[in-house]
Structures are given as structure tokens and as C-alpha cells.
N, C-alpha and C positions, 0 to 999 in steps of 0.2 A: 504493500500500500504506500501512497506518496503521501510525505507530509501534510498537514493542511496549507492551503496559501496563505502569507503574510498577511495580516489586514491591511495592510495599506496597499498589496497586489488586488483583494479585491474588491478595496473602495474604485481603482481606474478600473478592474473590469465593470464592476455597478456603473461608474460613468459611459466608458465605452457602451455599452448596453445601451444607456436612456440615448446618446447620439445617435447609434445606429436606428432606433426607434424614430425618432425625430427627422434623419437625413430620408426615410422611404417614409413616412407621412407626407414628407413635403415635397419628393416626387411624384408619390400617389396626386397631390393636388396640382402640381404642375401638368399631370397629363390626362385634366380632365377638363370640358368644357364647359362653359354659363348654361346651367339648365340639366346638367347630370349626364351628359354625353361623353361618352368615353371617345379618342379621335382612334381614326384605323379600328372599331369594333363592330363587329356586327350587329351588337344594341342600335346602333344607328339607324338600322332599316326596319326594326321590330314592333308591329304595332302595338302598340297602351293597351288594344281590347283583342277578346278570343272570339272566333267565328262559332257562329251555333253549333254548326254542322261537322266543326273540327272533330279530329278523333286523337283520342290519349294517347301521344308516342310511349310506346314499350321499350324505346331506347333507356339503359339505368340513368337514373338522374344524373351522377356525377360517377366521372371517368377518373378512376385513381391511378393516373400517368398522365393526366392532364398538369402542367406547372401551375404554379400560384400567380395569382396576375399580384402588381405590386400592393395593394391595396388588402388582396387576405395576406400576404408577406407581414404587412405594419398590422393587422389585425391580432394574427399569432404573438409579433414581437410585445406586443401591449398585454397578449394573457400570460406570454411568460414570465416578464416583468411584476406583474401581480403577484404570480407564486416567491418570486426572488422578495417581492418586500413584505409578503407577506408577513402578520404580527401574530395572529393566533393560529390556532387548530382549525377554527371555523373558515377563515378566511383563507386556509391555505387547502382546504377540501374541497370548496369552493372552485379555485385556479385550479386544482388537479383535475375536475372534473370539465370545466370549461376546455383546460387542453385536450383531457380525452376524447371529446364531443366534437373535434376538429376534424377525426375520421384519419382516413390512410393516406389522404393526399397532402399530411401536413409533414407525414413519417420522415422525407428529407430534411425537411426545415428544422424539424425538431429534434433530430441526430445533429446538427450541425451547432444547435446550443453547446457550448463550454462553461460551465462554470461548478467548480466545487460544490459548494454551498446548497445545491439543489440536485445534484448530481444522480443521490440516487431517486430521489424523486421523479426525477425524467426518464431512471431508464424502468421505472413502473410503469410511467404515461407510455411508453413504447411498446412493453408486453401486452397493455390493457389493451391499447390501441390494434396490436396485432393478434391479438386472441380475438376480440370481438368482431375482427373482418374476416376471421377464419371461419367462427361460428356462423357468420350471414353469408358467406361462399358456400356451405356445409350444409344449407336445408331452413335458416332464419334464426331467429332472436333467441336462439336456447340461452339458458340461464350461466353463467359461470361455474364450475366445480365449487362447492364451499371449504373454506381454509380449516383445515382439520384443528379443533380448540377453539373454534371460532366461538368469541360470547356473541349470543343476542341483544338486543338493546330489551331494556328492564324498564317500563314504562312508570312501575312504581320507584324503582329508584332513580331512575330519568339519568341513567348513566349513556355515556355515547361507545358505542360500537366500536373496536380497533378497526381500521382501514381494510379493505377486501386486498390480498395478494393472489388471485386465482391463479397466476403463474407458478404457485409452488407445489412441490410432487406431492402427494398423500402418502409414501410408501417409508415412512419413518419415526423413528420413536421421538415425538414431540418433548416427552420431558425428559427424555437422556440429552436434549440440545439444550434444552431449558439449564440445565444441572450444567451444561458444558459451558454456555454463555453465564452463567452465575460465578463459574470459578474464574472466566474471562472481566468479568465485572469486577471485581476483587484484585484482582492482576494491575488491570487498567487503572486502577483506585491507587494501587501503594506507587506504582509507578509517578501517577502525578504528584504524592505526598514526596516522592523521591523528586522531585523537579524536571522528571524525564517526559516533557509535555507533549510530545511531538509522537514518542512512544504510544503515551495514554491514548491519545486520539486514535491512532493507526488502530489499536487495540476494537476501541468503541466502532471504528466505519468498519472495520473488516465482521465484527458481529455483527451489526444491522444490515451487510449485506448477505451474509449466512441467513442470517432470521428477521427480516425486516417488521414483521407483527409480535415479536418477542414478550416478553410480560416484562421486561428490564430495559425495553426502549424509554422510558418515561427518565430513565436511573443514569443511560448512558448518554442521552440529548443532555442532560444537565452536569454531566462529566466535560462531554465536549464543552459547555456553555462555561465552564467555570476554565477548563485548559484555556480557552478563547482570551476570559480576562485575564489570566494569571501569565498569558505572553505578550500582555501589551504592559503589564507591568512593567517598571523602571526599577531598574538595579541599581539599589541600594544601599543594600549589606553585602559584601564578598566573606569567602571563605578560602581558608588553608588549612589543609593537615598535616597532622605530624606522628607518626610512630614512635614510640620508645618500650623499650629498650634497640639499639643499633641488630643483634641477634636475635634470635629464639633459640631456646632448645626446650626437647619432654621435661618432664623433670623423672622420670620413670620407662623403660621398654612394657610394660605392661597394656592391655586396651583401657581404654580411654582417660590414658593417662591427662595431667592436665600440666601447662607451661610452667618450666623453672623460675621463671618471674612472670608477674604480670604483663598483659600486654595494653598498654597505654595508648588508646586512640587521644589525640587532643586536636579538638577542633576549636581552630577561632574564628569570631565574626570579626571585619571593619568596615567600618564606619566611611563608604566612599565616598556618600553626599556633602554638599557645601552645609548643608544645616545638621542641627543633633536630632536625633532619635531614642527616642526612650520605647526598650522591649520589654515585654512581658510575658515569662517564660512558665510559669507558672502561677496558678491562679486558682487554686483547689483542683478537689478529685472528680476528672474528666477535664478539666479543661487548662493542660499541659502543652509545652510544646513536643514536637516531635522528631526525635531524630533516629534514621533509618539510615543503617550502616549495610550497607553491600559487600557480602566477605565472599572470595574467591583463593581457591585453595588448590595450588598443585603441587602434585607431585613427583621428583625429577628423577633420574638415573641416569650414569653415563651412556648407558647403551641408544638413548632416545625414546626411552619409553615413556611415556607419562599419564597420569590422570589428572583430570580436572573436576572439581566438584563447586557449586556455588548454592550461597544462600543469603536470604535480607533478614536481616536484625533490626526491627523496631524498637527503640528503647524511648520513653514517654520521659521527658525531664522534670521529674517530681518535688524540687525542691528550687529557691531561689527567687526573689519576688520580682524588681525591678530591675532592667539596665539601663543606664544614660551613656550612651557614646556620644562623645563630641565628632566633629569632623577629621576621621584619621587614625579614630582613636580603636583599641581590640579589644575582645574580651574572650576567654577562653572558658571552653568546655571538657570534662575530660572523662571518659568510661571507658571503664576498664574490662577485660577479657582477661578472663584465666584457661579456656580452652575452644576446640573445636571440636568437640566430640559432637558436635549434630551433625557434621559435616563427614567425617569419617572417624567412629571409634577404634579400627586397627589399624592408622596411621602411626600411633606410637611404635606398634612392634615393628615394620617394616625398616628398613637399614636405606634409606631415601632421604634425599634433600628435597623439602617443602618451600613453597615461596606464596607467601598469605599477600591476596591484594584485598586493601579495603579502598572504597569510594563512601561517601557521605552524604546524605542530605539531611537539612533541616528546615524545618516548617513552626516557624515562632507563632505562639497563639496569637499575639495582638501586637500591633504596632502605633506609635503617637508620634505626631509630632511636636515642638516648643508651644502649640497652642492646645495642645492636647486632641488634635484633631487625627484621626484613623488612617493609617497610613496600610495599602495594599503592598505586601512583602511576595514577593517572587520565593519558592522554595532556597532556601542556601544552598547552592551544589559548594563540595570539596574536593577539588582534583583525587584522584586514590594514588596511593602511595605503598610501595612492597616492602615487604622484611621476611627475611632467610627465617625457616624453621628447619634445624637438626636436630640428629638421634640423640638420644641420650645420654648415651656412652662416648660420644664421640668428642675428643678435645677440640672445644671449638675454643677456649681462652691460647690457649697455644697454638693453634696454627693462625687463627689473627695475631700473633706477635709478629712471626717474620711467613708468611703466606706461601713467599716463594721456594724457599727452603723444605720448606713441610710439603708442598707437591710435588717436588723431586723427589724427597727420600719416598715418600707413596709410591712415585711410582717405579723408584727402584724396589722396589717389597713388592710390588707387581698387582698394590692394592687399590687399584682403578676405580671405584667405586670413590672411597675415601681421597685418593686424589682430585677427583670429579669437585667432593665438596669443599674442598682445601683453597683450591684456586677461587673459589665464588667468595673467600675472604680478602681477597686485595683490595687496598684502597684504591683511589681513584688515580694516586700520585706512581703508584707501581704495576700502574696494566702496558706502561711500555715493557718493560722486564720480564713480566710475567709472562706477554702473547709470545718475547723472544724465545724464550724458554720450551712454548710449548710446540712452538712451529720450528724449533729446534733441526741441527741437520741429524740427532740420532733418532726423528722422529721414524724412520723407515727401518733401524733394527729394533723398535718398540713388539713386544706380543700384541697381536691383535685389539686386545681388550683395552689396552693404554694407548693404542692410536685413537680410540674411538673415545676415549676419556679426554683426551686432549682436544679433539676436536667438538665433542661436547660444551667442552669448558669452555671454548674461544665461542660457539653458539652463544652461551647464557651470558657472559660477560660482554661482549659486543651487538647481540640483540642481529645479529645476521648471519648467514651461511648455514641454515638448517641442514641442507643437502650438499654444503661444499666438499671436496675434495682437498687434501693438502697440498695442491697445486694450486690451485683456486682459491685457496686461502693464502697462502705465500705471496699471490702477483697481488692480491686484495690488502694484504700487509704492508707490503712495498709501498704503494700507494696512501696511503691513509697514514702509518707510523706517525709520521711526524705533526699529527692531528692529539697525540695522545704523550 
């Protein structure tokens, strides 16, 4: 599914729209004459009155291959325009069915409509449209198939009817779609709480094209309507994150063991605007702010094997009343992690380097400005940021002291694995030394298992050459060195 368009892409299509409306209006009038004569038609010769004696042409009324003279052109542009500005339920039933009622000679003109915003709308007008010309080709005005769950209208509770989709198959389990769009609905929710606006939407259009008479379209029309404001919203608050501790390791080889120290997410807000802001993060029970941490978890091995696992952590900020930023100013938040065992419990026993990505968002319950007046906050995103997770057993204080040394002696011991994780401890100031090292000329009397550890290594540390060869890495080295 494509993003939604910018609002301000389709405020000029709304404009372009009413232009094109208005430029074939005033053709329309330009090529008509004083007194309702069209020039060059055959209206020209057609008497005002029918002769007694005439007999009813059996020719069909209208020819659907006939083109639209300009005049029904600007007729359609004006009913679709209706639907586009449509304000309620009523009024946009109304324009739906007007367009329907156009028949099959409008079927061009009305494919040729672009516009988001009403999109799937039009492509109903079109099945309606070609279902009910097939039914009067077919033997006359038979009735529509009825939508399998269809409510009737309830005269005593004068509820209104969900919209006829005859276009859709009867040959499926209605509420195993229901159950499936409910978990879609939930999806699409934590997503926008997570600031992933463009996400959520895709989520909400791609269900109401699956189920466009849904019982959750009321839920996901006001998803999209709330994504709508929250990205015209102005950015305000920025955020950064930060990990601590620099490592991880288990504190245990045991399942679900949990981290030797804490692991310290700290996010802060600042203050980009030229004015201050005062947030409110909490506010009694239910109405907290919320921050939703995105944890991504893999798992590495020299050989290239990997797993990946992900999962969202909601965590409700339960404590803390007001904050005043000035212009410029931060303020930090911090929750901590002692494990990932929801994500995989036998990661502790496994003898693998891990690499935990978190990303962040937060969604402040209230925001004021110097007047105390309601200020609309865009979720906080937090760029995500990674940190190494090792086994247990493994000296990771030691080989961070001198990194390069300790992947040599590995992989003279021929312990390819552990060398693997040794090199993923160089600083930033010794990955010249370290690549020299590994792209080494005794790389070619290396055992198999330590060529592939090496060239591993140069993978995760440089973030390229998944599938290079030590050729290919070499001429790549050459080149770039002096970058590092």
C-alpha cells in the first residue's frame, strides 16, 4: 500500500479538481447557443412536439460507447466533487449513489478520477456500476446478492444500515476476518502510539479494502482521522537515546537467565521550539504517558547463521507530575531491562553473540503552552541504538582491554567462534589494525572455520560484504583504509 498523500499534495489536487470542473463548465457554455441550441447537433433539426401517429423506437435508449458530450463531462465532475467534500454519512450516500445512477457510459470518466481520499469509494461506484449493467444484459433489474452479516435497518431503533458491497464473495468465514481485522486494528493502534503514522494508515486502507463493510470500519476511519492530525502536527519535542551499560553479558548459561547488569534505556526529550513547554506525564491511574520500546534481538555466529526475533514493550510512565522545558532545554527518562526472556528463553544456553536493537517512542498525555493553552505533541520517535549481548562464561572484560590480541590468540587455539566475538570489541580508534589483521596474508593457511570467522567479523564490524570473498574484501580494503 502507498503512503497517504501529504495534505498539502491534496489540498492542489482539491484545487486542480474544482479548475478542471470550472474550465469544461465554461466550455460547455461557450458551445452553446441563445435559446439552448447546441451548434453542429442534431437537436437543431428536432421538432418540440411528437407526431400522433409516431411509433416507439425499440432502439435502447442510450448507447454505452457512445462518448460524453462536454456538458454530462462537467455534470459527473460536479457529482464527484460532492463525494470529495462530502461532510457526513448522509451526504456522502447521497454522491455515491448519484454517481452510481450515471450508468456505464460514465465507466471511462470515472476510472480516470485520481484521488486518494475517495479512492476506495470509486472503485465500489465501478463494481456497482458494472454489476448492475451485467444484471440488465442478463434478463433485467434482478436484485443484488445480499452481503453475508448484513444488518437490516431497525425501525424501532432507527439505526442506519452499513452500505450494500454486492461485489463480495459469500464463500467465507465472516468472523474468522472479523477476529483477523481486530488483531489488524490493535496492530495499526500501537503502531500510531509508536509514531509510525504512515504505517498505521497503510494498516487501516489495506483492511477496508479486504472488508470494506467491517464492524471496525467506524474504529479505523477515526485511526486514519487522528494519523491525519497527528502529521500535520509541528515538531516540537525531539528525542535521543542512549544505552548503558557499553556490553551485555547473561549473568548465568542457564534458560532464561537474566543480564549481569541492568540494561538502561535513557531517553530524552528537547525542547526545539523558540517558546517553553510544560508536559504532563502523568496524571493519575489511566491517564499516563506512554512509552513503547521496540526490542529487536539477534543472534550471531561466525559461520552466518542467524536468528532474529522482535517484540514492542509498552511501558505506561507512572510516576512524575510536571515538566517545564525552556527552549533547548532536556529532560531524561530512564527504564530499565533486566532481561529478554519473552523474546527467546534458550538464548542464555546457546554459545552466540547477540546484538539487542531498541527504537523508542513516546506519547506525553498532555501538553501546555506559557498560556496554559493545549498544545498537539507528534509521538517522540528515538532513533534505536544497539548493544552486544555475550555468553556468560565468556571474558568479555578482557578481551575489551586489548581486542586485537585476544582475536589472534582465538584464532590460533582454532576457536573461531570466540574469535568471531572478540573482534566485535574494538573501538572505533583500532578497526584500522584490527581489518589489517584479519584480511591478513596468513588468511589463506587459516582452517576453514577461521576464514569464515574472519570474514564474519569484517561483515558485522563494517556493516558490508555479506557474501564477499577475500578478494573482494582486500580490493574493498584498499580503497576505503584510509577512511578509518
Amino acid at each position: 500500500m502507498e503512503t497517504p498523500a501529504h495534505p498539502f499534495g491534496r489540498a492542489v489536487k482539491r484545487l486542480f479538481c474544482v479548475c478542471l470542473i470550472t474550465l469544461v463548465l465554461v466550455a460547455c457554455a461557450s458551445g452553446t447557443q441563445p435559446g439552448g441550441h447546441t451548434r453542429g447537433n442534431v437537436e437543431d433539426f428536432s421538432a418540440q412536439e411528437t407526431a400522433s401517429d409516431a411509433v416507439a423506437s425499440t432502439r435502447p435508449v442510450d448507447n454505452p460507447q457512445r462518448p460524453l458530450s462536454q456538458e454530462e463531462a462537467a455534470t459527473a465532475a460536479l457529482k464527484v466533487n460532492a463525494l470529495v467534500t462530502a461532510t457526513d454519512s448522509t451526504q456522502r450516500d447521497a454522491a455515491l449513489q448519484a454517481l452510481v445512477a450515471l450508468g456505464p457510459r460514465y465507466l471511462k470518466f470515472l476510472r480516470s478520477v485520481q484521488d486518494d481520499d475517495i479512492a476506495l469509494d470509486m472503485l465500489w461506484v465501478l463494481r456497482r456500476i458494472e454489476r448492475e449493467a451485467d444484471l440488465a444484459a442478463n434478463g433485467g433489474n434482478a436484485p443484488l446478492p445480499a452481503v453475508p452479516g448484513k444488518i437490516e435497518r431497525n425501525a424501532a431503533e432507527d439505526r442506519k444500515p452499513p452500505p450494500e458491497y454486492g461485489d463480495l464473495p459469500t464463500d467465507f468465514d465472516r468472523e474468522q476476518v472479523e477476529r483477523f481485522l481486530g488483531a489488524r486494528l490493535a496492530q495499526a493502534r500501537r503502531m500510531l502510539d509508536a509514531g509510525e503514522i504512515g504505517g498505521a494508515v497503510n494498516i487501516a486502507n489495506a483492511a477496508l479494502m479486504l472488508l470494506p463493510d467491517t464492524r471496525y470500519k467506524p474504529e479505523f476511519d477515526a485511526l486514519m482521522i487522528k494519523a491525519r492530525n497527528e502529521s500535520q502536527a509541528e515538531l516540537l519535542i525531539a528525542g535521543t537515546l542512549q544505552l548503558s551499560p557499553d556490553q551485555l553479558q547473561y549473568a548465568t548459561r542457564l534458560k532464561a537467565s537474566k543480564f549481569s547488569q541492568l540494561l538502561t534505556v535513557k531517553c530524552y526529550l528537547k525542547n526545539v521550539s523558540a517558546a517553553e513547554i510544560r508536559l504532563k506525564l502523568f496524571d493519575g491511574q489511566g491517564r499516563e504517558s506512554l512509552l513503547q520500546l521496540g526490542v529487536k534481538y539477534e543472534q550471531l555466529d561466525y559461520s552466518g547463521t542467524s536468528m532474529t526475533q522482535s517484540s514492542t514493550v509498552s511501558v505506561p510512565i507512572a510516576s512524575g507530575d510536571e515538566v517545564l522545558l525552556m527552549p533547548n532545554e532536556t529532560h531524561g527518562i530512564e527504564v530499565p531491562l533486566d532481561a529478554l526472556t519473552t523474546l527467546d528463553a534458550d538464548a542464555p544456553r546457546r554459545w552466540a553473540l547477540g546484538r539487542v536493537t531498541i527504537d523508542a517512542a513516546l506519547r506525553v498525555f498532555s501538553a501546555t503552552d506559557r498560556a496554559g493553552k493545549a498544545i498537539v505533541l507528534r509521538p517522540i520517535r528515538f532513533p534505536e541504538q544497539s548493544i552486544l549481548l555475550f555468553p556468560a562464561t565468556f571474558d568479555v572484560a578482557g578481551a575489551a582491554q586489548n581486542p586485537i590480541n585476544v582475536t589472534r590468540k582465538l584464532l590460533k587455539d582454532n576457536l573461531s567462534q570466540d574469535a568471531f566475538m572478540a573482534a566485535q570489541l574494538v573501538k572505533s580508534t583500532q578497526l584500522r589494525p584490527m581489518a589489517d589483521m584479519l584480511l591478513g596474508d596468513d588468511f589463506e593457511t587459516e582452517p576453514l572455520a577461521n576464514q569464515r570467522a574472519r570474514l564474519r567479523a569484517m561483515t558485522l564490524l563494517f556493516s558490508a560484504g555479506a557474501t564477499w570473498d577475500i578478494g573482494k574484501w582486500r580490493r574493498w580494503w584498499q580503497q576505503n583504509r584510509s577512511r578509518y
